[in-house]
C-alpha beads as a LAMMPS data file, in Angstrom:
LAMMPS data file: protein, C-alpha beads

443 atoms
442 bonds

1 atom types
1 bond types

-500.0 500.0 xlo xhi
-500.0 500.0 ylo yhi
-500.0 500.0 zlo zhi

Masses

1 110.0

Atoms # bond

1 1 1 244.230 351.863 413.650
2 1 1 242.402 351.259 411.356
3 1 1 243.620 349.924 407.340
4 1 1 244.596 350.802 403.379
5 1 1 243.474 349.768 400.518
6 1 1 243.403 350.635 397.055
7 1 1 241.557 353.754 395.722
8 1 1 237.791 352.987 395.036
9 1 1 235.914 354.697 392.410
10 1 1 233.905 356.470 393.990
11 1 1 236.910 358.447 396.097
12 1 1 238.188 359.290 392.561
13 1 1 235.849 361.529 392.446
14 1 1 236.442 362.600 395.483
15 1 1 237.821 366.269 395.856
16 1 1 239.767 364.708 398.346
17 1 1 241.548 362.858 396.959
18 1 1 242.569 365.026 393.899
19 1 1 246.194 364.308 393.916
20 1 1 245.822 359.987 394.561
21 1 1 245.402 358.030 390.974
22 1 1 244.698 354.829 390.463
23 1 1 246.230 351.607 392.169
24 1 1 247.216 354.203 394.767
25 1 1 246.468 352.871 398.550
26 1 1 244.813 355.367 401.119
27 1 1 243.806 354.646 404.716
28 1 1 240.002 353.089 404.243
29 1 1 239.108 353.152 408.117
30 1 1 239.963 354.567 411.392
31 1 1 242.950 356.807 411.982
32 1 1 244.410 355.912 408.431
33 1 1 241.590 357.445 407.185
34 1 1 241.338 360.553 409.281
35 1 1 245.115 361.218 409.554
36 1 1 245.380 360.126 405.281
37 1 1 246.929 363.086 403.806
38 1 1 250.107 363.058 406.775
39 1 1 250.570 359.590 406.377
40 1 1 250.869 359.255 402.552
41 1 1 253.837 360.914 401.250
42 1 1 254.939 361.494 397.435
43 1 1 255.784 358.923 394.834
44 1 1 259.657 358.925 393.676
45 1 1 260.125 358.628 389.507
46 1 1 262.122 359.155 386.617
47 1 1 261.697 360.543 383.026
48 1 1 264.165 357.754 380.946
49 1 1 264.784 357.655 377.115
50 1 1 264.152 354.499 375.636
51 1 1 264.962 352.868 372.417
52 1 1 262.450 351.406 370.101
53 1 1 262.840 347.603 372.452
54 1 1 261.669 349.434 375.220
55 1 1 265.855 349.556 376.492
56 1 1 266.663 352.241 379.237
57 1 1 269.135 354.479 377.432
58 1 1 269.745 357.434 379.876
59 1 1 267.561 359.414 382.636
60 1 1 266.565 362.766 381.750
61 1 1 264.960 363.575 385.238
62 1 1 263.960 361.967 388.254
63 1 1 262.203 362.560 391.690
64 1 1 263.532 360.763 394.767
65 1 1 260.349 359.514 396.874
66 1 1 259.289 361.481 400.141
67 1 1 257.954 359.312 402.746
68 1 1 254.527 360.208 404.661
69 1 1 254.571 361.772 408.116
70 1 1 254.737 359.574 411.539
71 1 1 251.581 359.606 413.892
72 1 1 252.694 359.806 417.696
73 1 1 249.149 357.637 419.541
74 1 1 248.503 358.362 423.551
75 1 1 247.915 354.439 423.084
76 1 1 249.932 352.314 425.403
77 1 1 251.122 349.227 423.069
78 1 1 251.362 347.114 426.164
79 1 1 248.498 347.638 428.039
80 1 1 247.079 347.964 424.658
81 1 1 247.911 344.193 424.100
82 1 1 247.155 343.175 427.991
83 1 1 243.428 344.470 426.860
84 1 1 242.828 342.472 423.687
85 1 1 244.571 339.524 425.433
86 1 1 241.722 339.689 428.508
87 1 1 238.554 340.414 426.026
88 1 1 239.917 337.335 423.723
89 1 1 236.590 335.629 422.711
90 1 1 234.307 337.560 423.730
91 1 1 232.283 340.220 422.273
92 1 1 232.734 343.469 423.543
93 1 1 234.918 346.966 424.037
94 1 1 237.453 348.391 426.625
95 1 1 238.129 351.393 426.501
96 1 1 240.652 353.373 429.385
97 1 1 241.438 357.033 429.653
98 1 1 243.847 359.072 431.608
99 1 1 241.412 361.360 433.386
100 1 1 244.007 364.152 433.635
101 1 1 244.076 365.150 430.286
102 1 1 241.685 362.545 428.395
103 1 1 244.544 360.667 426.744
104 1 1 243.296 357.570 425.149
105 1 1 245.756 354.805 427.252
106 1 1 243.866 351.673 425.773
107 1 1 241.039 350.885 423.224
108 1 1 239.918 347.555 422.473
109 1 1 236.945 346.152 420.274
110 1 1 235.780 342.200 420.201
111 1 1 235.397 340.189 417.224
112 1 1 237.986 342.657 415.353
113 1 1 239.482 340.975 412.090
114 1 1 242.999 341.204 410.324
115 1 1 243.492 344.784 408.912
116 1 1 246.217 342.942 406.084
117 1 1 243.800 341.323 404.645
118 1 1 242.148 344.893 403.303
119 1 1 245.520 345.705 401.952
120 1 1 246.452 342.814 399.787
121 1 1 242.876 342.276 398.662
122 1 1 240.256 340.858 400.222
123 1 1 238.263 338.347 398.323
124 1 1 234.475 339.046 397.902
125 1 1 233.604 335.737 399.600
126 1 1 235.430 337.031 402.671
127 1 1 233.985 340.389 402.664
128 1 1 230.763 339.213 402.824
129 1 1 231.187 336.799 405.468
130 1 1 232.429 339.849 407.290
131 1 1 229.325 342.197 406.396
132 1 1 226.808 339.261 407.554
133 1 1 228.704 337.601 411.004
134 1 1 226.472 338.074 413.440
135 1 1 228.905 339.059 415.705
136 1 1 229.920 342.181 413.338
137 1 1 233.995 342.522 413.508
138 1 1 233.594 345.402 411.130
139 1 1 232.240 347.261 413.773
140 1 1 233.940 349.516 416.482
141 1 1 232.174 348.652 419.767
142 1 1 233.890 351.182 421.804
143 1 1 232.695 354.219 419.581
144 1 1 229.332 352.404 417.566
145 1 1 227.960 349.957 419.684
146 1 1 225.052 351.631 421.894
147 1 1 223.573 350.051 424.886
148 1 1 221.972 350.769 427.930
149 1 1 223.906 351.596 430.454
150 1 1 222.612 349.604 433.773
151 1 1 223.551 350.552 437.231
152 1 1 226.555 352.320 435.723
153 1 1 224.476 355.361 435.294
154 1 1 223.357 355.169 439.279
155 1 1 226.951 357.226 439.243
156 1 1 225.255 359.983 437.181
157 1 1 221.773 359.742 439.566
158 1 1 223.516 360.113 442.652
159 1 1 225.271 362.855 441.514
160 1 1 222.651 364.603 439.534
161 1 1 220.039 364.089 443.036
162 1 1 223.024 365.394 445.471
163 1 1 222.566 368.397 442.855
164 1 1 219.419 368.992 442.933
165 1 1 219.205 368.331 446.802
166 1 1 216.623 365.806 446.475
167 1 1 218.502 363.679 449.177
168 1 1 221.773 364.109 450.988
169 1 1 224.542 362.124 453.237
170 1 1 221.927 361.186 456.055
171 1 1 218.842 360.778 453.593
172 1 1 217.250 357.250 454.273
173 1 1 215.432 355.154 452.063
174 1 1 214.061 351.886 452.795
175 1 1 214.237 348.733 450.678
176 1 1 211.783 345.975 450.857
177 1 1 212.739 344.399 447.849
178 1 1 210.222 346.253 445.438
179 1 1 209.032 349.750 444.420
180 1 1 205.405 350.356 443.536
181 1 1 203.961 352.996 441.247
182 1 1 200.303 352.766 440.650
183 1 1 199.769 349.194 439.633
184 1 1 203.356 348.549 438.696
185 1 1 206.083 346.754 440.956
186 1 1 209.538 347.241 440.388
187 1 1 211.838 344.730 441.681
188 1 1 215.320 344.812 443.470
189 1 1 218.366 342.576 442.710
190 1 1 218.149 341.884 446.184
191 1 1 214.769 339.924 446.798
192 1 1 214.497 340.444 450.617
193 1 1 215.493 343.958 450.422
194 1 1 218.378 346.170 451.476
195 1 1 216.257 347.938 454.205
196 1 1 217.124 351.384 455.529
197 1 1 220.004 352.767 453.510
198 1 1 222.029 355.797 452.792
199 1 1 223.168 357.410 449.233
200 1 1 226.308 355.538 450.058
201 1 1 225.316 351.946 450.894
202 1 1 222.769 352.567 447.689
203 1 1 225.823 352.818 445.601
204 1 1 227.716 349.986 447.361
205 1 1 225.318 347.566 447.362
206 1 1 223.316 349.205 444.030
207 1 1 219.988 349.404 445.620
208 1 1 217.644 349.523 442.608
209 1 1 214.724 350.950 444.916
210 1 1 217.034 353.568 446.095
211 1 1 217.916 355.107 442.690
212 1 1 213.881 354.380 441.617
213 1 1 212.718 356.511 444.695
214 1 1 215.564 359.436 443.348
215 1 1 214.234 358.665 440.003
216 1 1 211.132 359.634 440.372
217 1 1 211.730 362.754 442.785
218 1 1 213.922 364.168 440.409
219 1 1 211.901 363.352 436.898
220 1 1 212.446 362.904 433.277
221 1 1 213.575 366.614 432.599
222 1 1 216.150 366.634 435.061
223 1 1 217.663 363.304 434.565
224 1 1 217.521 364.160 430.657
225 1 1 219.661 367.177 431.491
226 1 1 222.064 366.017 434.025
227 1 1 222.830 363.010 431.332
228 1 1 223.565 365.581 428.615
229 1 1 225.839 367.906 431.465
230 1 1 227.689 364.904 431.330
231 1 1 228.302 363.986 428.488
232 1 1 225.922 361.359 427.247
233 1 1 223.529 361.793 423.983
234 1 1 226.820 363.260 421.853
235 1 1 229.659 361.919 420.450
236 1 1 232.498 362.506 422.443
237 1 1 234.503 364.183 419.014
238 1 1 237.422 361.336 419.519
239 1 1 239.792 361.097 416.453
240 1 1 237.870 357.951 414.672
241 1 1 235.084 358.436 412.139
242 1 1 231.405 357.071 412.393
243 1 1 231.293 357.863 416.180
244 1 1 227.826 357.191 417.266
245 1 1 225.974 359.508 420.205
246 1 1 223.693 357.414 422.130
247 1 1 220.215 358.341 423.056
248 1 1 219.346 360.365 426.308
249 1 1 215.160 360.266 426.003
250 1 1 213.320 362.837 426.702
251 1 1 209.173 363.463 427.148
252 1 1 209.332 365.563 424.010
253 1 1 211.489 363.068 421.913
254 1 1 209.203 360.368 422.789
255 1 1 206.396 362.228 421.655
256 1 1 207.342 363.170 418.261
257 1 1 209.525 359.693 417.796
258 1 1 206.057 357.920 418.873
259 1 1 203.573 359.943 419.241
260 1 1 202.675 359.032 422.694
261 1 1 203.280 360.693 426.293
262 1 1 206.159 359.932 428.677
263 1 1 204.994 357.279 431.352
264 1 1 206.296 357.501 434.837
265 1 1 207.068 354.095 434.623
266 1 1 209.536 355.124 431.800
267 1 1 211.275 357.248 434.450
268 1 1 211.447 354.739 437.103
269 1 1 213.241 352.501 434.255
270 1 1 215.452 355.084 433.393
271 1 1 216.408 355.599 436.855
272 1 1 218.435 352.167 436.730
273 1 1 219.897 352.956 433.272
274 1 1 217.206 350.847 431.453
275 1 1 214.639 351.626 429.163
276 1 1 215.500 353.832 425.848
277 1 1 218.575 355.095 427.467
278 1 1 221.700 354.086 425.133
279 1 1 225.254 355.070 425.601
280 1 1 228.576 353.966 424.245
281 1 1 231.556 352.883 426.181
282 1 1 233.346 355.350 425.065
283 1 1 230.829 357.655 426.715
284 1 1 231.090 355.527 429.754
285 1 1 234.438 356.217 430.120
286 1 1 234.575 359.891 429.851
287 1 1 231.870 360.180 432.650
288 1 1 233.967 358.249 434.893
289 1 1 237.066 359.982 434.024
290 1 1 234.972 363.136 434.746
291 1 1 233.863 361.839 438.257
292 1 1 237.292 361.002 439.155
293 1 1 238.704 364.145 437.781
294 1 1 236.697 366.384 439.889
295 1 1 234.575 367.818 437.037
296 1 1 236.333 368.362 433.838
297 1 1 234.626 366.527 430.695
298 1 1 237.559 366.041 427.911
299 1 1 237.882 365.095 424.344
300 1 1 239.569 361.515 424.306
301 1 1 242.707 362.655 422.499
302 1 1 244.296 359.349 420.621
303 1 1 247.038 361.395 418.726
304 1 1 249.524 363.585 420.690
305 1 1 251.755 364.883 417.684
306 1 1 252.819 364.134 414.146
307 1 1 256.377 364.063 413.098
308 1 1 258.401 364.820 409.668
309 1 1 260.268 362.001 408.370
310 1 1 263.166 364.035 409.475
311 1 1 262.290 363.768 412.737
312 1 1 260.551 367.454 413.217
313 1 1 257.476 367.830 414.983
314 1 1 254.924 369.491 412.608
315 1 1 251.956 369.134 415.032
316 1 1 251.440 368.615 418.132
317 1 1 247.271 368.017 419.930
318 1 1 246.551 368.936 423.326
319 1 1 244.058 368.085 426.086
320 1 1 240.604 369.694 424.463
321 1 1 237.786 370.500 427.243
322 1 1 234.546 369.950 426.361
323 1 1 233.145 370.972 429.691
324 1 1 233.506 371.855 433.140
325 1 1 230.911 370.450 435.893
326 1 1 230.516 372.744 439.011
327 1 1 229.388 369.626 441.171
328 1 1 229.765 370.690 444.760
329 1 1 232.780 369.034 446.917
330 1 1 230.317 367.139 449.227
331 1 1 228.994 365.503 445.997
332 1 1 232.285 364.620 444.464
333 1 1 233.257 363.033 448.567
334 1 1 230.106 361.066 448.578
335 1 1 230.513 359.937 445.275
336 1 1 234.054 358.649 445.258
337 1 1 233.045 357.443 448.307
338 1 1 230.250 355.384 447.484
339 1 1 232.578 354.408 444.529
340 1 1 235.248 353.130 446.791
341 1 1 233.424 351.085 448.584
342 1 1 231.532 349.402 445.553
343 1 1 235.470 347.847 445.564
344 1 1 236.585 347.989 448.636
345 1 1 233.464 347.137 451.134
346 1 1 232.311 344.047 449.741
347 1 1 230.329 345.524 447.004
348 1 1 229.510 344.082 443.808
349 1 1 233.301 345.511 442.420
350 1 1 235.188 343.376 445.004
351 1 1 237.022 341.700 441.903
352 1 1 238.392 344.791 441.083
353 1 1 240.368 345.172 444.268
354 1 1 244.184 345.463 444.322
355 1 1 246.326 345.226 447.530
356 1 1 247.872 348.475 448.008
357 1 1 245.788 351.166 445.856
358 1 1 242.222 352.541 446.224
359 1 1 240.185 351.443 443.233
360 1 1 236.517 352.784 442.702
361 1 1 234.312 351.936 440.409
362 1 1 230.385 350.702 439.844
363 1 1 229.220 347.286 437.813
364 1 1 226.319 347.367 435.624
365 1 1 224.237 344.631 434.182
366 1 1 221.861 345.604 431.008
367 1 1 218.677 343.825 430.001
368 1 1 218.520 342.734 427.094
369 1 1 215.041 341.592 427.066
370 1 1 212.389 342.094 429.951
371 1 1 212.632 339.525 432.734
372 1 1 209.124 338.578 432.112
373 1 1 209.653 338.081 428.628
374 1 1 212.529 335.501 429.524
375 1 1 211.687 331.557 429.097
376 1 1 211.158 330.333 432.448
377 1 1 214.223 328.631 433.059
378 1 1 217.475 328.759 434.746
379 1 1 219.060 332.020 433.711
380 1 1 223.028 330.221 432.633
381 1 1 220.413 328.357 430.064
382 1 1 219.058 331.057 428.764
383 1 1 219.839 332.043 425.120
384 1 1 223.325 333.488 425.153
385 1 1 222.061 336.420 422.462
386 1 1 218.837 336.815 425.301
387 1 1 221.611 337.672 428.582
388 1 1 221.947 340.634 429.784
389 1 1 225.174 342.638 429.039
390 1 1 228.301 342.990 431.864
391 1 1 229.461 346.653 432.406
392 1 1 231.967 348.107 434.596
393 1 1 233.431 351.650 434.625
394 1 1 236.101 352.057 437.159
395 1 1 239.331 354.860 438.046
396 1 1 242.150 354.571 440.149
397 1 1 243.523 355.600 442.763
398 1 1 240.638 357.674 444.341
399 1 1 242.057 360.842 444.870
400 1 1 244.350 361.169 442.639
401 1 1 243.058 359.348 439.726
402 1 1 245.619 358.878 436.748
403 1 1 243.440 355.793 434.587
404 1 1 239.396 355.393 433.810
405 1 1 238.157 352.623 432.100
406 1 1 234.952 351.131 431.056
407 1 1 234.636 347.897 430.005
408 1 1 231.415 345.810 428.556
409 1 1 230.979 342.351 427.905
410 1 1 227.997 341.447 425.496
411 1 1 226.123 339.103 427.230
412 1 1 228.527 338.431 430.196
413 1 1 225.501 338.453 432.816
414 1 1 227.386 340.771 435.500
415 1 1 229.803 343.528 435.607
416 1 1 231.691 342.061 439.099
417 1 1 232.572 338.845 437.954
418 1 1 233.025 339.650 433.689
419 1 1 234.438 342.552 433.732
420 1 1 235.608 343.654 437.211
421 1 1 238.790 341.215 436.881
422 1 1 239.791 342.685 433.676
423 1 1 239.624 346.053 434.852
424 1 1 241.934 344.526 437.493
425 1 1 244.470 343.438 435.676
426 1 1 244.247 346.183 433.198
427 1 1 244.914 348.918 436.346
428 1 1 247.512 346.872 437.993
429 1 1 249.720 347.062 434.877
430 1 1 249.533 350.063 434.313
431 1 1 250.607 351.219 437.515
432 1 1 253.145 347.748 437.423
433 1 1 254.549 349.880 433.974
434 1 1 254.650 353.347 436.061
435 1 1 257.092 351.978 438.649
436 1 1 259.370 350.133 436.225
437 1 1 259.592 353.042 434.090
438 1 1 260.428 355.319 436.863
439 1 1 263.040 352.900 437.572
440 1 1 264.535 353.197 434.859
441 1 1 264.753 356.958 434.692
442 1 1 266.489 356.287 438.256
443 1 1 269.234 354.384 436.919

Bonds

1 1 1 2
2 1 2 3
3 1 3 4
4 1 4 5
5 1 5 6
6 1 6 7
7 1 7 8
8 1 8 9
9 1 9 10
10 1 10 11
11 1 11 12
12 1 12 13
13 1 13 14
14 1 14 15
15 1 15 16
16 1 16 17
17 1 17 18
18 1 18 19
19 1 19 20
20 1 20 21
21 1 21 22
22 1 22 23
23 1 23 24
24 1 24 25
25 1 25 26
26 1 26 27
27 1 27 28
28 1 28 29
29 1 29 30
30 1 30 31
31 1 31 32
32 1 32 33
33 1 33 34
34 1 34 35
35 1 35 36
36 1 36 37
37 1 37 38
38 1 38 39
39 1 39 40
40 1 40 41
41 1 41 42
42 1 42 43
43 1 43 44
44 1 44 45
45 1 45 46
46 1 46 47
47 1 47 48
48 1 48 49
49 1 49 50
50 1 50 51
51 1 51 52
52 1 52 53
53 1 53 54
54 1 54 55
55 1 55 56
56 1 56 57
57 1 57 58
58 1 58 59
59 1 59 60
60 1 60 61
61 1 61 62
62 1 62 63
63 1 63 64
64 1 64 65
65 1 65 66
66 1 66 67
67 1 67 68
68 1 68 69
69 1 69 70
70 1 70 71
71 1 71 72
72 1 72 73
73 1 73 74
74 1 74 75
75 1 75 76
76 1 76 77
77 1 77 78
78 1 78 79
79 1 79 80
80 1 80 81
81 1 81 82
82 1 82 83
83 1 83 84
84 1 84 85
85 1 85 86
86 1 86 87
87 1 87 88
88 1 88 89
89 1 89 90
90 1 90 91
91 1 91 92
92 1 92 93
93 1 93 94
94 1 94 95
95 1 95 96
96 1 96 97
97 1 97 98
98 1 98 99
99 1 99 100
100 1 100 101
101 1 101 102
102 1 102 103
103 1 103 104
104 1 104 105
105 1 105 106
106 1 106 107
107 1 107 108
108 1 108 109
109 1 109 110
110 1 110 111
111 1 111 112
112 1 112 113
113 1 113 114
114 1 114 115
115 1 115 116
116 1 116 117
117 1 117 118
118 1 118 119
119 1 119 120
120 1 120 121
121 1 121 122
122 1 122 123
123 1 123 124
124 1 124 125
125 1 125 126
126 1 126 127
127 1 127 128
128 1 128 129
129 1 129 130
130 1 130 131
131 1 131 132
132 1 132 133
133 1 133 134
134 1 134 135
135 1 135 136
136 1 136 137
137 1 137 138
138 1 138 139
139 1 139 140
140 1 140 141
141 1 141 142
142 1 142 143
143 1 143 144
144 1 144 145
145 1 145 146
146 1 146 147
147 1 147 148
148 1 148 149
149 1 149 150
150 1 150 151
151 1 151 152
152 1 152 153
153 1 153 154
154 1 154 155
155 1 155 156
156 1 156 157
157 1 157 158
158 1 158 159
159 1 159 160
160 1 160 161
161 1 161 162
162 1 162 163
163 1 163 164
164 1 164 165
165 1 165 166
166 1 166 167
167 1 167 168
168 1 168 169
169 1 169 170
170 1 170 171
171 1 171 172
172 1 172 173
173 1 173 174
174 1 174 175
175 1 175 176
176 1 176 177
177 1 177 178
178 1 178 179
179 1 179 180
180 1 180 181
181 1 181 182
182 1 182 183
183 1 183 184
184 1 184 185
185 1 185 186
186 1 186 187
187 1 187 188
188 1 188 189
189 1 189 190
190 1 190 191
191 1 191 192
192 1 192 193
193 1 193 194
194 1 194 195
195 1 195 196
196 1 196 197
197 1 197 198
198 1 198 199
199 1 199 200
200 1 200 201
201 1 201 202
202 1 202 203
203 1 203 204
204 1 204 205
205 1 205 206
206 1 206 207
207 1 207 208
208 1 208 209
209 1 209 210
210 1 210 211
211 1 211 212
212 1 212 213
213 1 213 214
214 1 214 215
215 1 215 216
216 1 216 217
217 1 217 218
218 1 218 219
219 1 219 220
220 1 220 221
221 1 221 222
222 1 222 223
223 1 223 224
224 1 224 225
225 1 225 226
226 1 226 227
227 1 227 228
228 1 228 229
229 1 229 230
230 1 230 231
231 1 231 232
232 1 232 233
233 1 233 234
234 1 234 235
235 1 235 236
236 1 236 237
237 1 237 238
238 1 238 239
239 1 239 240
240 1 240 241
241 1 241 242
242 1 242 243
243 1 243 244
244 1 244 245
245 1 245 246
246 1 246 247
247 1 247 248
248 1 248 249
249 1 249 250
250 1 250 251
251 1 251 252
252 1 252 253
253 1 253 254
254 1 254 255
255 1 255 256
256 1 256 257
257 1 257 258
258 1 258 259
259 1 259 260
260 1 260 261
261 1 261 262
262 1 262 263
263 1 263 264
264 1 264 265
265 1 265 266
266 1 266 267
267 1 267 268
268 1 268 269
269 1 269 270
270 1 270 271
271 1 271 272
272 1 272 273
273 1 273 274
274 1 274 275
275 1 275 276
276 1 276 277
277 1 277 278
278 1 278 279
279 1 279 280
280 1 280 281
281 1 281 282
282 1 282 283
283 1 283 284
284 1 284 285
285 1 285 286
286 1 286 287
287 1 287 288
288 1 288 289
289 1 289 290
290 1 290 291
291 1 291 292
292 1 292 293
293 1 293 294
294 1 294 295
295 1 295 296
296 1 296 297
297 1 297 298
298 1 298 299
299 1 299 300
300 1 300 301
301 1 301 302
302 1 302 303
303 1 303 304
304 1 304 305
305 1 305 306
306 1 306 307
307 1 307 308
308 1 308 309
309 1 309 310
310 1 310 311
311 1 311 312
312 1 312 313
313 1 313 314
314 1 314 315
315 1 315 316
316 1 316 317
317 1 317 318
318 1 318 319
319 1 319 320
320 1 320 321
321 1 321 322
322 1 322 323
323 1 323 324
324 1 324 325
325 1 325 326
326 1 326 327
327 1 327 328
328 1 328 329
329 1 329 330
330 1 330 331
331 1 331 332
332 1 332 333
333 1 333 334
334 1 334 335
335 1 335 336
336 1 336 337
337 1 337 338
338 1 338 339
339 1 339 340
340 1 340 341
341 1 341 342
342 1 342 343
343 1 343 344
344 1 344 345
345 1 345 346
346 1 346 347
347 1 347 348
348 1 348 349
349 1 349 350
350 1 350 351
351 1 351 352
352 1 352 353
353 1 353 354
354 1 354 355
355 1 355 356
356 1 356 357
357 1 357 358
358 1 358 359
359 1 359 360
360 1 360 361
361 1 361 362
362 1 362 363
363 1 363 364
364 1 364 365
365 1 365 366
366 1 366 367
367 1 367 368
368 1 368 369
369 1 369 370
370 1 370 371
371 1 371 372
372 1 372 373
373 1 373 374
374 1 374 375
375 1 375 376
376 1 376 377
377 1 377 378
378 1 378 379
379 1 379 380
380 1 380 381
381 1 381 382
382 1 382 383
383 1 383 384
384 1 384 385
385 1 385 386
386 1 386 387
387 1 387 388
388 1 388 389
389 1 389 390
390 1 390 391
391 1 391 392
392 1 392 393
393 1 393 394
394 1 394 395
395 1 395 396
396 1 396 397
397 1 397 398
398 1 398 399
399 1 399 400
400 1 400 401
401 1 401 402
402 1 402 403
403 1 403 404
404 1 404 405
405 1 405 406
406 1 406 407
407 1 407 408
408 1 408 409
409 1 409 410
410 1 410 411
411 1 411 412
412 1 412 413
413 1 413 414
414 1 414 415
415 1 415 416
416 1 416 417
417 1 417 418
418 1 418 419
419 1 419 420
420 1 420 421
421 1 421 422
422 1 422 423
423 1 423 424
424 1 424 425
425 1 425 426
426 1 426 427
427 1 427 428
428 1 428 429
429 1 429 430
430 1 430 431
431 1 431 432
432 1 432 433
433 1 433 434
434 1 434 435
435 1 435 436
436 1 436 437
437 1 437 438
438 1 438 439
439 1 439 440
440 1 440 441
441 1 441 442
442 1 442 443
């Protein structure tokens, strides 16, 4: 939402803001700032005679006020407050989309602060406390934060190698528990090994070998460009300023960022969404909606119409494609099926299942640091600012999907038990909401 406050000097100046004087109030942040000149209206007054004490004698003129136009959000107040409820003190973003049309449903950013506090006055004591909390409530996780992805991206990899035809629904890959690449051994969650597996038990059981071996068939180049097909490395364009666009590395971009080669080892990282790969969950989201959607990449749309004060509609927004995937059907099936079963096969989303409707997703743990560069101790006494971060993008129900959602968790170790629940709960109300709402237009 964002909040006012009073004019600053600097906007004086501002072209913008031409008509606003001072100890006027104008939206500072979010959509108050974006949507300012249809929210603020026009100031009432009156031109009086006075006597020489200052007494009102008559009115010569006057100017009834006109208040500001209304905004009309895609938001959802109640799952809206479900959301913040469930992320309450942690750090982190949820974010869900209707995949239909890219309508944002929810959007949710931990620490946040009180926006009334910008609008009285805020103290210069508390704005600095605000500007050095190490936790950052200033900032808009869901749209600034950047992070690497984790197995979340193994959605984009299978797709991307079902593409290119670099495997297919029989290809086997074994598992022993590591991947080897010259002198370097990459490890699997799984320490034994998953042994002989399919694209789809890779995705249910997120085989890190599996998605290294497809990594490094496919290469830098082609990863880079599936990852911008869909939507990663720009902003998405949603209706909030400062939107940041992630990083999808390339060979090139490492060469004139650092002036050194790509490594295969760099691909290999990349493979598991590791490495210099940084996305937003905002990003997150749109690729899942996209997946579920069969192919259509949106514009997250958080304001459907704005209103008159009489009640007129002066504007109205509609669903804004940014791009359309031709992804083959036998992708999108293997896909949604290895999605499906991440929930529903005792995969590492099992916490997101709910009796009666087919939920898909994929969990996602990010380094932080390098495992090696850990202390050697047990990991739940590790550092809490040195654990890895909790993902978990998700859309429901399969084939028909009508919500997406991505959720992080700074620090929350792993996606299926942080963030899997939430997205739980989040999905079940909304469809709980659905049926009591078509209820009511029953009665």
């Amino acid at each position: 939402m964002g909040y006012v406050g009073e004019i600053n000097e600097r906007q004086l100046v501002d072209n913008k803001y031409q008509d606003i004087k001072i100890g006027d109030f104008i939206g500072q942040s979010g959509i108050e700032r974006l949507f300012n000149s249809m929210l603020t209206g026009v100031d009432g007054g009156k031109q009086v005679e006075a006597d020489a004490q200052g007494r009102e004698l008559r009115i010569l003129a006057g100017r009834e006020p006109v208040p500001g136009s209304n905004l009309v959000l895609t938001i959802d107040s109640r799952l809206q407050l479900l959301a913040e409820k469930l992320l309450e003190g942690k750090n982190g973003a949820i974010v869900a989309l209707n995949p239909k049309n890219g309508n944002v449903l929810c959007l949710v950013s931990k620490p946040s602060f009180d926006p009334n506090k910008f609008s009285v006055g805020i103290s210069r004591a508390e704005w600095k406390k605000m500007l050095t909390e190490l936790n950052n409530p200033l900032q808009n996780r869901v749209i600034q934060s950047q992070y690497p992805p984790g197995s979340v991206f193994k959605i984009l990899m299978a797709a991307a190698a079902l593409e290119e035809n670099i495997i297919n629904r029989e290809t086997v890959i074994n598992c022993g528990g590591s991947f080897r690449l010259g002198r370097w051994k990459y490890a699997c969650w799984k320490k034994i090994g998953h042994g002989a597996i399919t694209i789809h038990e890779a995705i249910v059981h997120s085989c890190n070998v599996f998605f290294y071996t497809v990594g490094k068939r496919l290469g830098i180049d082609r990863i880079s460009r599936w990852s911008y097909k869909m939507g990663l490395g720009r902003a998405t364009g949603i209706e909030l300023p400062n939107e940041k666009s992630g990083l999808v590395p390339t060979a090139s971009w490492k060469l004139k960022r650092f002036g050194e080669k790509w490594q295969g080892g760099e691909t290999i990282s990349l493979s598991i969404g590791q490495g210099f790969l940084a996305v937003t969950p905002i990003q997150m989201a749109n690729l899942v909606s996209m997946i579920a959607n069969g192919g259509t990449l949106y514009k997250p749309r958080l304001v459907q119409r704005i209103i008159s004060p009489d009640g007129k509609i002066k504007r109205s927004y509609y669903p804004e494609v940014l791009a359309k995937l031709k992804l083959s059907a036998s992708t999108f099936d293997i896909v949604h099926k290895g999605l499906y079963g991440v929930v529903n096969e005792y995969g590492t989303g099992r916490k997101a299942q709910i009796e009666g409707l087919d939920v898909a997703g994929k969990t996602g743990t990010a380094q932080v640091v390098r495992k090696r560069n850990l202390p050697k101790i047990e990991y739940d006494k590790i550092p809490e600012k040195l654990q890895d971060h909790a993902w978990f993008a998700a859309f429901a129900p399969v084939d028909n999907a009508e919500i997406a959602i991505a959720i992080l968790v700074e620090h929350g170790g792993h996606g299926g038990s942080a963030c899997a629940p939430i997205a739980r709960e989040i999905i079940k109300e909304y469809f709980n909401l659905k049926t009591i709402e078509s209820e009511k237009s029953d009665v």
